[in-house]
N, C-alpha and C positions, 0 to 999 in steps of 0.2 A: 553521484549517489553511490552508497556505499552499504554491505551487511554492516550492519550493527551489532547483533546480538543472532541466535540460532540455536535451535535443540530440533535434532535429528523427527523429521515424522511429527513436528508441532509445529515449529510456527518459525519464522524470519521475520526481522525489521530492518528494514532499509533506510537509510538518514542521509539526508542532504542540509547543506547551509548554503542561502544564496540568497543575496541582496537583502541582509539583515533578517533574517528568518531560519531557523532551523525547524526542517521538518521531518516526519517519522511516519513509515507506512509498516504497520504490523500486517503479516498474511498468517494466518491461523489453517492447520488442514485439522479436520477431526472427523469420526465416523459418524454417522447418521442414517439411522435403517439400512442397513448395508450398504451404502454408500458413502464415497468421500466427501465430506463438506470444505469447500476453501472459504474462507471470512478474510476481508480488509478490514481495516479501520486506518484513517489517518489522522495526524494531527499537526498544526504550526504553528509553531510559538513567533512571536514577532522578540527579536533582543531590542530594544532602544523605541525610544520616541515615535525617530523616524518612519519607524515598521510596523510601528500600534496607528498612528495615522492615517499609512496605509490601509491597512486591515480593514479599518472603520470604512476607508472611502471607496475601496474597490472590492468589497464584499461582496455585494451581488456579482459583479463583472466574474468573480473568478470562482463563482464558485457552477456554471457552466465549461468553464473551460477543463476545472477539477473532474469535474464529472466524465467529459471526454477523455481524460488522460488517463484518470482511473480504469473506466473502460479498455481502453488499449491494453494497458497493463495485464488486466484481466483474459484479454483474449489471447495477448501474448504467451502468458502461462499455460493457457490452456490444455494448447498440443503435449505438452513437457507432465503434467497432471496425468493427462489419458495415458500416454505411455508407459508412464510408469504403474498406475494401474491395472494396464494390460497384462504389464511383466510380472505383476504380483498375483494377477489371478490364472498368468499361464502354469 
C-alpha cells in the first residue's frame, strides 16, 4: 500500500493492487462544529474475469473482514489526529 495522491489539511488516498484488484482508501479530515471530522471511503475494482468472479462469490465473506480492517485503520490514526490537534490548539 502506497499514498496515492494528498493535499495538505484535506484528504490522502492510499492504493494497493493485489491478486487482481486494485484498491483505494480515500481519508478526508474537515471541520465540523469546531471539531475535526475524519471520513473513509473505499473502493475495489476487480481488473479481469478472474477478480469479478471473485467479487460476486466472496462478497459477503469480505466484506466483515473489510470492516475489521477498516477499523483498525481507524484507530491506528487515531492517536496521530488527536496529537496533532492538540498541537494546533496549544
Amino acid at each position: 500500500m502506497w499514498i496515492a495522491d494528498a493535499a495538505e489539511n484535506e484528504y490522502y488516498k492510499a492504493r494497493a493492487e493485489s491478486h487482481g484488484f486494485i484498491y483505494v482508501s480515500t481519508f478526508r479530515i474537515s471541520e465540523e462544529g469546531g471539531s475535526n471530522l475524519l471520513t473513509m471511503t473505499h473502493d475495489s475494482k476487480p481488473q479481469g474475469f478472474m477478480a469479478q468472479l471473485l467479487t460476486i462469490l466472496l462478497s459477503f465473506v469480505l466484506e466483515g473482514a473489510m470492516k475489521k480492517v477498516i477499523l483498525q485503520d481507524l484507530n491506528d490514526i487515531k492517536p496521530a489526529v488527536e496529537q496533532h490537534r492538540a498541537e494546533q490548539s496549544a
